[in-house]
Structure formats: structure tokens, C-alpha cells
N, C-alpha and C positions, 0 to 999 in steps of 0.2 A: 504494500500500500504506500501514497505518498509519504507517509510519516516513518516510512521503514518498522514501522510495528511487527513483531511475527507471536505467529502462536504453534507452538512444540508441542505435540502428541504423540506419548511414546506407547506401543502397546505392548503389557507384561505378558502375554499371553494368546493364542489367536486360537479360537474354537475351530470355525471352519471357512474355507474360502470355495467360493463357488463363483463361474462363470454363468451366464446364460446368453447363448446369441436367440438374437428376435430377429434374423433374416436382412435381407438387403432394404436399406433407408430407402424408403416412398419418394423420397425428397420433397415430404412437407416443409413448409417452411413457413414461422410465426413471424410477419411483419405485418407494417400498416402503423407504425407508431406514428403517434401526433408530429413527431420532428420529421419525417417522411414525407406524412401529407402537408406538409409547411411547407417543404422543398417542394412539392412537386407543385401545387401552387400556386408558390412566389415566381416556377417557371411558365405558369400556367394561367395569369388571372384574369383572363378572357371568361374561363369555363366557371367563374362565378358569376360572374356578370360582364355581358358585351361592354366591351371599350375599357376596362378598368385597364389600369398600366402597372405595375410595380414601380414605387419609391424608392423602401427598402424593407425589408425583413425588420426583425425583432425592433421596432420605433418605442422608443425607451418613455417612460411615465416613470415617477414616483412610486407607484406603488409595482412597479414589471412594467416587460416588454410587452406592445401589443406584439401579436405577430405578425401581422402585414400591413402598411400603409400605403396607400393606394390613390392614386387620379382616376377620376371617371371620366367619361367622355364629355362631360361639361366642365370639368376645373374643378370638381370640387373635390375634398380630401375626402379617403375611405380608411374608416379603420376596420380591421377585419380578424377575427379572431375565431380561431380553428381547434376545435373538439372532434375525437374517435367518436365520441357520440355527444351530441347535444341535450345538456342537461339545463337547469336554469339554473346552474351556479356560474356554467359557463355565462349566460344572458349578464347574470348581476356583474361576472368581471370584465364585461364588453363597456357593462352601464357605468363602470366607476371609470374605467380606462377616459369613455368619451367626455365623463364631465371634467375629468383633469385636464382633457388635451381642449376643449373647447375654447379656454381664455386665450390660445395662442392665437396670434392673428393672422400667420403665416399658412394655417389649416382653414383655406378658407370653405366654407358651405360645411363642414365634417358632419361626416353621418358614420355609422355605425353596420357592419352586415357581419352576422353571425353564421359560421360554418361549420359542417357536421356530416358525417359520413350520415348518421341517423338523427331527426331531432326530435324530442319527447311532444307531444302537444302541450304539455304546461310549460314548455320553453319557446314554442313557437309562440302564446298568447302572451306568456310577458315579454317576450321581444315585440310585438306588434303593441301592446301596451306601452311600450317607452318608445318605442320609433323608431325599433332595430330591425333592418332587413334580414332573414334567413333566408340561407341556403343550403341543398343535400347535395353532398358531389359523392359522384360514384367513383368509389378508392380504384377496383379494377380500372375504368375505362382510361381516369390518369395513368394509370403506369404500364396501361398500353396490351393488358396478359387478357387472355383468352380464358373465357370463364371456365373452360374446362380443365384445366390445368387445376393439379391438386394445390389445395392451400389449407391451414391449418383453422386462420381465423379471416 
């Protein structure tokens, strides 16, 4: 670990040691982490919404990074913040993000759109109750694989 820490286990004793093979790997494979679909996009932010552009990634606040800051096709600034699945804890940390960034003058028009492989209905009414757009973007279709392809999650 960074701190060079270690921890030493000695065993006095070993009862039994047993292999077991379970055959050749499927080649599942667990991806789709929220830092993934960040990247894929920040490459990508058409597929939220036509005309958006990328600013930059992680747009720093007081309280964290939004994760994407964005132009729209009218000038105006997008903050946009991306959940595996859309909860309204996600909504409420969209909602405090945009009240912090709103005194800048620099973000002009800012508006808010909330993103989520899935979103809950009690996160899509409290976004539409604060006057946060949502959106569902399909993980496969960003990164291009073919639904038949094995996958874990």
C-alpha cells in the first residue's frame, strides 16, 4: 500500500489444501463503472442531448466535481451528472452542484441534466420538480458491443 504498511501471516499448521478447476473462463466481464460511462460521454455528449459540446470533465464546486460541463446548442452552460443508476440522491447532488455554480457569471443560462443508465420514477419527479432534465443512455450502445456478447452486469 502507499504507506508501505504490511501484514505477516504465518500458518502453524495446514489441515488441507485442495485445488478445484471450474473449466475454461466464459470471458465475463464486470464493467460499466460510473468512471466509464463518464468517459464514454465526455466522448460522446451528443447522445444526451443534440448539440451539447464538452467543456470539461470533473468542473470543480465546493462541495465535488460535477462530472460534465457542457454548451448547448444555444450558449448556454450544462451541468450534467452521471449515475449507474439514477436515484434521487443522485437529483439532490445535481441540485446543490447547480445552486453553487449559478452565482458565476461566466455559466451563462446553467441548467442542470441528470444521467443514468436506469432512472427511479421518484428521481425523475424530483428532477422535473427542480428543473432538472433527465436522461437514460444505453451503456451497450456507447461502447459500441453487441448485445449478444456475454456480460456479467
Amino acid at each position: 500500500n502507499p504507506k508501505g504498511e504490511t501484514l505477516t501471516i504465518t500458518f502453524h499448521e495446514i489441515f488441507s489444501d485442495h485445488a478445484q478447476e471450474f473449466g475454461e473462463d466464459p470471458g465475463l466481464q464486470k464493467d460499466g463503472v460510473e468512471a466509464h460511462l463518464q468517459e464514454l460521454l465526455a466522448a460522446l455528449p451528443e447522445t444526451i442531448e443534440d448539440g451539447l459540446i464538452l467543456v470539461r470533465r470533473e468542473w470543480p464546486t465546493p462541495i465535488g466535481p460535477v462530472d460534465l460541463m457542457c454548451i448547448d446548442r444555444h450558449g448556454n452552460s450544462v451541468a450534467i451528472e452521471i449515475k449507474r443508476r439514477g436515484e434521487i440522491d443522485g437529483v439532490e447532488q445535481l441540485a446543490r452542484y447547480l445552486e453553487l455554480l449559478r452565482p458565476d457569471a461566466n455559466l451563462k443560462g446553467l441548467r442542470g441534466i441528470f444521467v443514468a443508465q436506469v432512472i427511479k420514477p421518484q428521481a425523475r419527479t424530483m428532477a422535473e420538480q427542480r428543473g432538472i432534465a433527465w436522461a437514460e443512455v444505453d451503456y451497450e450502445d456507447l461502447r459500441g458491443r453487441r448485445p449478444e456478447e456475454l456480460r456479467l452486469f
